[in-house]
C-alpha positions as CSV (number, residue, x, y, z in Angstrom):
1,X,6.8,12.3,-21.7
2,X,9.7,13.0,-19.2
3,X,9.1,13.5,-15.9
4,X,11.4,16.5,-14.4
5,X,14.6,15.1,-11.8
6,X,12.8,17.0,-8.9
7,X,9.9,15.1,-9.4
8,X,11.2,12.0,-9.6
9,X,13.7,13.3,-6.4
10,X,10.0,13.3,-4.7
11,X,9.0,9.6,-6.3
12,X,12.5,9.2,-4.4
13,X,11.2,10.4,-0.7
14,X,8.0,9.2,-1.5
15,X,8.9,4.9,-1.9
16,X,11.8,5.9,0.8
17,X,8.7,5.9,3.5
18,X,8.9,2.2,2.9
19,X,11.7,1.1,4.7
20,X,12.8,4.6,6.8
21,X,12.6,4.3,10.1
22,X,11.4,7.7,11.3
23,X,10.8,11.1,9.9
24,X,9.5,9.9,6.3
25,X,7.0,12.4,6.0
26,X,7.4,13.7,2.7
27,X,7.7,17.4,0.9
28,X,4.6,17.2,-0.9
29,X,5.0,21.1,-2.9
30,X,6.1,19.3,-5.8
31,X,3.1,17.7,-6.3
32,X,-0.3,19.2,-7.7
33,X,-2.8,18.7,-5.1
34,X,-6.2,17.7,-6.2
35,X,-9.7,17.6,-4.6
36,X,-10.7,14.1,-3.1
37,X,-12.8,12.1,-0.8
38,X,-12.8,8.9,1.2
39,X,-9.4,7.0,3.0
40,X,-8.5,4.0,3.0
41,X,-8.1,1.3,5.6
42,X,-8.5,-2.2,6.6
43,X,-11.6,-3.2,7.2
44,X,-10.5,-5.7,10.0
45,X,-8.0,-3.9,11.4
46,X,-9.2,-0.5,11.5
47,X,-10.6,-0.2,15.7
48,X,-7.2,-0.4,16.3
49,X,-4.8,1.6,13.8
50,X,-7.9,4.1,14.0
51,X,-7.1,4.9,9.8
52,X,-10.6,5.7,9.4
53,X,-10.7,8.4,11.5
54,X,-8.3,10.9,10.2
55,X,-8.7,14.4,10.1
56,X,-7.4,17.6,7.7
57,X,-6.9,15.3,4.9
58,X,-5.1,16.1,1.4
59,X,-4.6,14.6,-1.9
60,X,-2.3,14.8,-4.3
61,X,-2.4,13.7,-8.2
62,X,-0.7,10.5,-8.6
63,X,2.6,10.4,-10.1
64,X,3.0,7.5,-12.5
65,X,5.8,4.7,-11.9
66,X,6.9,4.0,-15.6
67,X,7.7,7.1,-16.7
68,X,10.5,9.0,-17.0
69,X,14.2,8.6,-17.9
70,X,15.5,5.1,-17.5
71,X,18.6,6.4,-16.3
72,X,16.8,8.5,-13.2
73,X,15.1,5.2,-12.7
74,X,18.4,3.2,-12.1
75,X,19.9,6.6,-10.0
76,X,16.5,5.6,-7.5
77,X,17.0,1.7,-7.6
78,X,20.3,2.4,-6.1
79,X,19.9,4.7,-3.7
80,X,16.3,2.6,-2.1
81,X,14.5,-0.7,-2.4
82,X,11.6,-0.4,-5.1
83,X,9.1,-3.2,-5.9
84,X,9.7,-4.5,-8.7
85,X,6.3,-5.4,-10.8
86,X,7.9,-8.7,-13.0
87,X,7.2,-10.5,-10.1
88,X,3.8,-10.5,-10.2
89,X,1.9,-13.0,-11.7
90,X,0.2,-10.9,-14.3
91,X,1.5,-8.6,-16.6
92,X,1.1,-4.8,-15.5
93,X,-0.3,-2.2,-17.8
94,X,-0.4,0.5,-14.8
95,X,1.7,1.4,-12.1
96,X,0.7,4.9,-10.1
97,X,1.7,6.3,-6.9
98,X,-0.5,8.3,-4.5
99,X,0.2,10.7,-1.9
100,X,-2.2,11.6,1.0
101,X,-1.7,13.4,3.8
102,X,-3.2,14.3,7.2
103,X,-3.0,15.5,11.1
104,X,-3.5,13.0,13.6
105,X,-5.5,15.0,17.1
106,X,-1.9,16.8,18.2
107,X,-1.5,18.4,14.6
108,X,0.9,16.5,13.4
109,X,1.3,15.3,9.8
110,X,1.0,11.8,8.7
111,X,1.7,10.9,5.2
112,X,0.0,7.7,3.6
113,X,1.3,6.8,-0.2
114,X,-0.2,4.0,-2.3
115,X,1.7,2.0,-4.7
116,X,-0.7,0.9,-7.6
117,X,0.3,-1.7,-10.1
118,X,-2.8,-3.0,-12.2
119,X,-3.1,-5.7,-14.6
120,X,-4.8,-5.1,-18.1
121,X,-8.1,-4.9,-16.4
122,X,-9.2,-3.7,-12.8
123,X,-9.7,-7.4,-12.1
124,X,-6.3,-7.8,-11.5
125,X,-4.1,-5.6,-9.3
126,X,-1.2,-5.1,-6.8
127,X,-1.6,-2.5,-4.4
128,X,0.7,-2.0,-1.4
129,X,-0.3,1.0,1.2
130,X,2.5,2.4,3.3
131,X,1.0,4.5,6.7
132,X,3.4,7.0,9.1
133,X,2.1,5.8,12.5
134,X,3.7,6.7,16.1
135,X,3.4,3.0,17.7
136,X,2.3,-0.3,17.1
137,X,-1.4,-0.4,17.0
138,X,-1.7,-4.1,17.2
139,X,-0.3,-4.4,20.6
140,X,-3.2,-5.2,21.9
141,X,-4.2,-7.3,19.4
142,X,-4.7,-10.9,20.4
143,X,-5.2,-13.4,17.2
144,X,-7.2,-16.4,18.5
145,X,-9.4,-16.8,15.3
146,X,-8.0,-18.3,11.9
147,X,-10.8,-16.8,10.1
148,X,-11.9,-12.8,9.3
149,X,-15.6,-12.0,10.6
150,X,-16.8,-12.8,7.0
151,X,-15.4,-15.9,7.8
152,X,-12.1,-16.2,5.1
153,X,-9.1,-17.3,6.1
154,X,-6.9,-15.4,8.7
155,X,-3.3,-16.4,8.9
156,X,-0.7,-15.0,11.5
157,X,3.0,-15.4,9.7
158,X,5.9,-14.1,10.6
159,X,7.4,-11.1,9.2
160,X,10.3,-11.0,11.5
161,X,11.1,-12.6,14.8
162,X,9.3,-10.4,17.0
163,X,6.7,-9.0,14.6
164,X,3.7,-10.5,12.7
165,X,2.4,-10.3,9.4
166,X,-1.6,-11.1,8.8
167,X,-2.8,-12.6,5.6
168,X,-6.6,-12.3,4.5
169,X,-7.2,-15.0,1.7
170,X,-11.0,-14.8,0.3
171,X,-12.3,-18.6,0.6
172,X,-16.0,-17.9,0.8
173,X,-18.2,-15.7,-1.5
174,X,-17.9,-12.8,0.2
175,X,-15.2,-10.6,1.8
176,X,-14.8,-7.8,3.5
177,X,-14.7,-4.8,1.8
178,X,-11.2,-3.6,0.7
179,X,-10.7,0.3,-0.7
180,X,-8.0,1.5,-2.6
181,X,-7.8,5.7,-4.2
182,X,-8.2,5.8,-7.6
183,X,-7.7,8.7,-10.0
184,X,-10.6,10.3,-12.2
185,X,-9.1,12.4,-14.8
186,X,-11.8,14.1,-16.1
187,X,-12.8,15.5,-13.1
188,X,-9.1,15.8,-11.6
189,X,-9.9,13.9,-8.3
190,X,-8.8,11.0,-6.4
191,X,-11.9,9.1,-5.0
192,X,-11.7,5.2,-3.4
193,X,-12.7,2.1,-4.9
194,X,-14.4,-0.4,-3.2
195,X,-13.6,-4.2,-3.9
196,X,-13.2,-8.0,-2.5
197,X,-9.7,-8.8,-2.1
198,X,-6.8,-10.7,-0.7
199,X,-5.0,-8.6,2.1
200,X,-1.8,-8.5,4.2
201,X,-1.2,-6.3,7.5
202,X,1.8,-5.3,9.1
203,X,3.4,-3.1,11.2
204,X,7.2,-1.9,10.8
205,X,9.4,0.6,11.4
206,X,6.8,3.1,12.4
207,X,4.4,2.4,9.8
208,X,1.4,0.5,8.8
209,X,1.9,-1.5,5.6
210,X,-1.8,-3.0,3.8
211,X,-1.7,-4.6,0.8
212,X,-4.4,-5.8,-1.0
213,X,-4.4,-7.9,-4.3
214,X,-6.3,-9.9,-6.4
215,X,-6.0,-12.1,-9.5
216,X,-7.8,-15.1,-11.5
217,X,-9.2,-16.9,-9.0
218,X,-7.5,-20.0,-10.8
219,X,-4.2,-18.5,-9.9
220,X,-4.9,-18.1,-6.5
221,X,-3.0,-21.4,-4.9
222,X,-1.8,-22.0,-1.6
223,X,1.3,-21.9,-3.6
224,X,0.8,-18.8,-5.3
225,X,-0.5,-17.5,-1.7
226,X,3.1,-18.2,0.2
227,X,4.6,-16.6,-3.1
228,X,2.4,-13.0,-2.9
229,X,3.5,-13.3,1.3
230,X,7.2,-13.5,0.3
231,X,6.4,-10.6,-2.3
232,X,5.2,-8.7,0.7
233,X,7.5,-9.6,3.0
234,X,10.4,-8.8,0.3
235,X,9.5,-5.1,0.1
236,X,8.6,-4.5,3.6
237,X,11.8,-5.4,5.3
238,X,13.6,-3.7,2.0
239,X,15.6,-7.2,1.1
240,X,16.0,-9.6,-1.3
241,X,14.7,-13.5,0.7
C-alpha cells in the first residue's frame, strides 16, 4: 500500500528531529491520533531529564518505515540522515515510527518520536528514542560508578569531545526495567512495553537520545557492544564514522 507524499513529507520532519538543532517540533495534523497510556524513559536517568513526569500528553498511530514509494524514500535519504536497518545484526521484519507529544510546566510543546526496528520476534529489537529538551539535563550528573544500581555495566564513552554517551550492558540476571510504546491494533492504542535491555543515553543538540536494544545473548560481545555504540553514535551526530 502507498503511503501519500504529505505523509511521508511528515516521516520527513519527523527523523529530521534527529540531528536539527532547534525548533524540531513537528506538525503532527497529518497524523491520526490515537488513545494511549504510559511514556517512556530511562530508568537510570530519569531524576534528572524528569521524562517521567510529563504532562498533556498525546499519541499518534505509528507510521510504518518500509512502506511507501521507493523513489520518496531516496527523495528523504537525500535531503536527512536515516538509520539504516542492514546494519543491525539481525534481520528486521518491522520498522515503525511513533510520535508523542506533550507540554513541559510553561505550556510549551515537546515532541518525543520512537524509531522501532524489530527482528522476527520481540526478542530482538532496535529502538532509538529521540526527546526535544531545553538544556542538558546531565549537567549535574557526576559518573563515579561503572555499574547501574542493578549492578550491570555502566560505561562513559565519548560521543564528541565535550559530550558523553552512556552505555548500559546487562551482565547480571536482572536489569532495570526498559519501556518502549507499542501499537495494539485491535484496540487502536499505543500502550508501553516493559523489558530487560541494553541501553545508551545521550544528550545532543537539544535533545535526549535513548536507545535500547537487545539480541541473542550469544551475539552480545564486547565486540559486538563497541559495534551497536558506533551504530548509535553514527545516527546521532548524523555521519558516516
Amino acid at each position: 500500500m502507498m503511503i501519500a507524499k504529505k505523509t511521508w513529507r511528515l516521516l520527513g520532519s519527523i527523523i529530521l528531529i534527529s540531528f536539527v538543532a532547534a525548533g524540531c517540533s513537528i506538525n503532527e495534523t497529518d497524523l491520526e491520533e490515537v488513545k494511549g497510556a504510559g511514556l517512556t524513559y530511562s530508568e537510570y536517568f530519569k531524576s534528572y531529564d524528569g521524562l517521567d513526569e510529563r504532562e498533556n500528553i498525546h499519541y499518534y498511530k505509528p507510521i510504518s518505515l518500509s512502506d511507501g514509494e521507493s523513489s520518496l524514500l531516496n527523495d528523504i535519504e537525500e535531503r536527512m540522515n536515516l538509520f539504516h536497518s542492514e546494519k543491525l545484526p539481525f534481520h528486521v521484519d518491522e520498522e515503525k515510527a511513533y510520535l508523542v507529544t506533550s507540554k513541559d510546566e510553561k505550556g510549551k510543546p515537546k515532541d518525543e518520536v520512537q524509531l522501532s526496528y524489530f527482528g522476527d520476534t520481540s526478542e530482538e529489537f532496535f529502538i532509538i528514542s529521540v526527546t526535544e529538551v531545553d538544556e542538558n539535563p546531565l549537567k549535574g550528573y557526576d559518573y563515579a560508578d561503572s555499574y547501574d544500581s542493578i549492578g550491570n555495566q555502566l560505561k562513559k564513552e565519548i560521543l564528541t569531545d565535550d559530550l558523553p554517551i552512556y552505555q548500559q550492558i546487562v551482565t547480571t540476571n536482572s536489569a532495570l526495567l526498559y519501556s518502549y510504546y507499542d501499537y495494539d491494533e485491535t484496540n487502536n492504542r499505543i500502550g508501553t512495553v516493559g523489558t530487560a535491555a541494553n541501553e545508551m543515553y545521550a544528550y545532543y543538540n537539544k535533545c535526549i537520545y535513548h536507545i535500547g536494544y537487545l539480541i541473542d545473548q550469544e551475539k552480545n560481545t564486547e565486540e559486538m557492544q563497541e559495534k551497536m555504540l558506533h551504530l548509535a553514535r553514527e545516527y546521532i551526530l548524523g555521519s558516516h564514522l
